[in-house]
C-alpha positions as CSV (number, residue, x, y, z in Angstrom):
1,X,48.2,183.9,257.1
2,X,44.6,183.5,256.0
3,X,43.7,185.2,252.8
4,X,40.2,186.9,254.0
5,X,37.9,186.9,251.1
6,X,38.7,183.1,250.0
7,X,35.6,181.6,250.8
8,X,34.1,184.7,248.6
9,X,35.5,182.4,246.0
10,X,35.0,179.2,244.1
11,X,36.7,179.2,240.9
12,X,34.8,180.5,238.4
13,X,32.7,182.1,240.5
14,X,32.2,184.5,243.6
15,X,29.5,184.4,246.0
16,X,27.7,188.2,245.8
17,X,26.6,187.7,249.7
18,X,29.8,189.7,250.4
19,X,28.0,192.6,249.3
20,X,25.7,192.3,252.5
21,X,28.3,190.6,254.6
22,X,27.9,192.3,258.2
23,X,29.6,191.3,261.5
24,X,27.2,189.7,264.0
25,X,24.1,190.0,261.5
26,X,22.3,187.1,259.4
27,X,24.4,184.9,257.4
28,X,24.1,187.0,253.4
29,X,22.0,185.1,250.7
30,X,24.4,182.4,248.8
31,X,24.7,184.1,245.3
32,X,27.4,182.5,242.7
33,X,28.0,184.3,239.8
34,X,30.7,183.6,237.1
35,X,32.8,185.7,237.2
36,X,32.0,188.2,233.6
37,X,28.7,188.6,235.6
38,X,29.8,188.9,239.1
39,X,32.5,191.9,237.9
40,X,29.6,193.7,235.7
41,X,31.3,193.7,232.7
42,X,34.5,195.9,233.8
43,X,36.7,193.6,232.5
44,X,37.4,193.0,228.8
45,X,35.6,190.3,227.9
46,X,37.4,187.3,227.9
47,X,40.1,188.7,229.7
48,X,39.8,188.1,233.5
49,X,42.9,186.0,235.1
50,X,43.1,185.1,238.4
51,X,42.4,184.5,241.1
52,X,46.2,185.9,242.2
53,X,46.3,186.0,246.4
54,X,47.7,189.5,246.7
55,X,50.8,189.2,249.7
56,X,51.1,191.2,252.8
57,X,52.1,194.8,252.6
58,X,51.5,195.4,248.6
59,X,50.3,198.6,247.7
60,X,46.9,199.7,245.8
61,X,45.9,203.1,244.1
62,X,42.6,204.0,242.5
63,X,41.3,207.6,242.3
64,X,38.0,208.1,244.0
65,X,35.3,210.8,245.6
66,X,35.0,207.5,248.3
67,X,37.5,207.3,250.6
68,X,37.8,203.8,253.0
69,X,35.2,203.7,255.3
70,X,35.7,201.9,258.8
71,X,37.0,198.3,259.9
72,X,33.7,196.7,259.0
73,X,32.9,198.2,256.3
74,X,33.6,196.9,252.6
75,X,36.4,198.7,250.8
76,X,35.6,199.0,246.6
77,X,36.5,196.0,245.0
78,X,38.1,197.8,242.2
79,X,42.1,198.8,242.8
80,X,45.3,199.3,240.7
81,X,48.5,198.1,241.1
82,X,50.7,200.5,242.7
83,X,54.1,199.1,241.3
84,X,54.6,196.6,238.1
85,X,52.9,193.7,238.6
86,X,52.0,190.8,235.7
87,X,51.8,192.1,232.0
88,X,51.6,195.8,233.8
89,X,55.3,196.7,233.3
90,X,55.0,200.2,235.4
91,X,53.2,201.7,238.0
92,X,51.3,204.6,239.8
93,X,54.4,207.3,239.2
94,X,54.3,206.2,235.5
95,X,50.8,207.2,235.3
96,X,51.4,210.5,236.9
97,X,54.5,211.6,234.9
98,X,52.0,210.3,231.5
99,X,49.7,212.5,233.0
100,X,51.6,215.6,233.7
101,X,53.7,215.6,229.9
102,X,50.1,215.6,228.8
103,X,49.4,218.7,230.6
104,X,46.3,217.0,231.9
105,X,45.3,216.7,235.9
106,X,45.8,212.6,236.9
107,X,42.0,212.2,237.4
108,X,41.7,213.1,233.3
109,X,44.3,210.3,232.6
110,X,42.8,207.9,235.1
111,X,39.6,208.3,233.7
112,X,40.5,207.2,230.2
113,X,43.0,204.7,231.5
114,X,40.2,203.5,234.0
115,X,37.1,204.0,231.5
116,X,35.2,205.5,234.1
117,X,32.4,207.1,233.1
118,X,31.9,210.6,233.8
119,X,28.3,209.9,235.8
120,X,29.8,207.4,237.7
121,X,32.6,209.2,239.7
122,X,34.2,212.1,240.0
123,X,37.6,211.0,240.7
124,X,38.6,213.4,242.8
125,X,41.1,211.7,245.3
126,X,44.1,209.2,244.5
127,X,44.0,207.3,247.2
128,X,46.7,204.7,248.2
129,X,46.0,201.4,250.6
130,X,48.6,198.9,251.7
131,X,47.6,195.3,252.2
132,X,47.2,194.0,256.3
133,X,46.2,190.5,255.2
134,X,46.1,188.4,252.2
135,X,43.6,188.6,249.6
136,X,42.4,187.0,246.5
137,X,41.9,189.1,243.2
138,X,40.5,188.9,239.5
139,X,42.9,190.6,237.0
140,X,42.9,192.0,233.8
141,X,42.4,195.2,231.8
142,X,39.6,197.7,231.8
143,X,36.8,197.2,229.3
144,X,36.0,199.8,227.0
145,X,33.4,202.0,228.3
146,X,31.1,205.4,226.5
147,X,32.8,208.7,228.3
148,X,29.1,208.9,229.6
149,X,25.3,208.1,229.1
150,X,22.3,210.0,228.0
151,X,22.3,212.9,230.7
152,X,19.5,211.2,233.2
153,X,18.3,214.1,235.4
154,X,18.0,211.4,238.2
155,X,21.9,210.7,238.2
156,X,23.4,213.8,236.3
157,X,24.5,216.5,239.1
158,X,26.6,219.8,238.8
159,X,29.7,217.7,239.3
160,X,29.3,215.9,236.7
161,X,28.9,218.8,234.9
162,X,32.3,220.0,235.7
163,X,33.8,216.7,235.1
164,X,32.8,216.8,231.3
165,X,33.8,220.7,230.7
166,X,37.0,219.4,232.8
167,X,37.4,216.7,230.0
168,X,36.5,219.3,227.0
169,X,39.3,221.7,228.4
170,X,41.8,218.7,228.5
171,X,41.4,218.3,224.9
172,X,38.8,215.4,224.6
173,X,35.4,216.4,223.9
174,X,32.7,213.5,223.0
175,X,31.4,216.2,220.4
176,X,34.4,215.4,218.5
177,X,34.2,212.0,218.4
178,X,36.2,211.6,221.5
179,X,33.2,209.1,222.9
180,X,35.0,206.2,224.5
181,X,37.4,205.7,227.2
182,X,40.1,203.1,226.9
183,X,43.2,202.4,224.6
184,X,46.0,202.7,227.3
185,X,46.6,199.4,227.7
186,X,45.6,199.8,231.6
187,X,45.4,196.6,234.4
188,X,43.1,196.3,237.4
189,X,42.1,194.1,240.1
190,X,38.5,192.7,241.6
191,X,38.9,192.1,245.3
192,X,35.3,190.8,246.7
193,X,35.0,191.3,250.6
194,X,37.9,193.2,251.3
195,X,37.0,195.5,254.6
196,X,38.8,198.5,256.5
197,X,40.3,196.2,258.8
198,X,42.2,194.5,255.9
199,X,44.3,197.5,254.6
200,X,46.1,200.5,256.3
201,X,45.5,204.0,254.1
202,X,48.6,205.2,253.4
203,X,47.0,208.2,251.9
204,X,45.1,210.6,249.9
205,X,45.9,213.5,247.8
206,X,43.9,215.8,245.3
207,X,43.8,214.7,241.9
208,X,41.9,217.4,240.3
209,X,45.0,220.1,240.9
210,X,47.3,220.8,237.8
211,X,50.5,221.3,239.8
212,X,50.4,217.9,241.8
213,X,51.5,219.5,245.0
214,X,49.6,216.7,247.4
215,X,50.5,214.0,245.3
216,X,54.2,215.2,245.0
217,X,53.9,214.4,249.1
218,X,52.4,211.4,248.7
219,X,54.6,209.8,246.5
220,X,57.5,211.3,248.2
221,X,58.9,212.9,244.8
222,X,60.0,216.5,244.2
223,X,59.5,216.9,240.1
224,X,57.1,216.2,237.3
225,X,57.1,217.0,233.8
226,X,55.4,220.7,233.2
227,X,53.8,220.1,230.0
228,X,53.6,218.6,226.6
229,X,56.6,221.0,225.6
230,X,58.7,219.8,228.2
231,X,61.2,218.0,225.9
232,X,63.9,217.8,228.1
233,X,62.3,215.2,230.7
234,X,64.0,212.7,232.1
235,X,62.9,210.2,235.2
């Protein structure tokens, strides 16, 4: 089978027209970008492998406030392995039980894992995808990023508000020096001009809840640690 977004591709760079690729409409504006550039600095510099073609039927997670839009539309390029893949020796459940003996929701791990900063999304939603087709994908870890800017009225909202007193009550608050995101050792992938039409949503749970009830369902599992003090834990 075809993997859909190689001509997106020529090694070490991708062509940015897939940002305004649209069925039917004008052919988008040849842009080649090496690759640091292209990804916007999310990688650790130095540190981008690929491209890997990604097989049929592999499953992504990310956590999200935007879900996957329709068939034509272009699904975020950034996505996590769901199960050990490369250097990244465990997957999505790991991530959820770290989160959990922390005593923190999974969007509070995610976001340190993920250095995202806090203006940037609110990571409300895990979201899982499964791969209809193949496609090709940058890999490495996340690069280092400020737990957010200087509050810009034009950007800062409400949410974003409760996303950092969310943070505080988990225990990291920038006013203790808890200023950057990163440190977990954490993987991602860059797919350029993946669409709706490419995946099938497995689904989506809430990742701001403590108890993990939707993503229990999601992931099909029945226990998680309770807390820090949970000593007894085993998987």
């Amino acid at each position: 089978m075809q993997v859909v977004n190689e001509h997106w591709f020529r090694h070490p760079y991708i062509n940015m027209g897939y940002k305004q690729f649209k069925e039917g409409g004008p052919p988008p504006k040849v842009q080649w970008k090496a690759y640091m550039e292209a990804t916007g600095g999310g990688f650790n510099k130095g540190g981008i492998a690929g491209p890997f073609v990604l097989p049929v039927g592999m499953e992504l997670w990310k956590l999200s406030a935007y879900k996957v839009g329709g068939p034509k539309e272009n699904v975020s390029e950034w996505w996590c392995a769901k199960n050990a893949y490369k250097e990244q020796t465990h997957g999505l459940l790991r991530s959820v039980e770290e989160a959990a003996l922390n005593g923190v929701p999974i969007n509070v791990y995610a976001r340190i894992a993920s250095c995202v900063k806090i203006e940037w999304n609110t990571l409300d939603t895990l979201q899982i995808i499964k791969l209809k087709k193949p496609v090709k994908a940058l890999w490495g870890k996340f690069a280092p990023m400020n737990l957010h800017d200087i509050k810009n009225p034009q950007y800062w909202t409400v949410k974003n508000d409760a996303s950092l007193m969310q943070m505080k009550q988990s225990g990291y608050d920038p006013a203790l020096g808890d200023a950057v995101l990163g440190g977990l050792d954490a993987y991602q992938f860059f797919i350029p001009g993946m669409r709706g039409e490419d995946v099938t949503v497995v689904g989506y749970a809430d990742a701001n809840s403590r108890d993990n009830a939707e993503i229990k369902r999601l992931l099909g599992i029945t226990r998680l640690p309770s807390g820090p003090s949970d000593l007894g834990w085993r998987r």
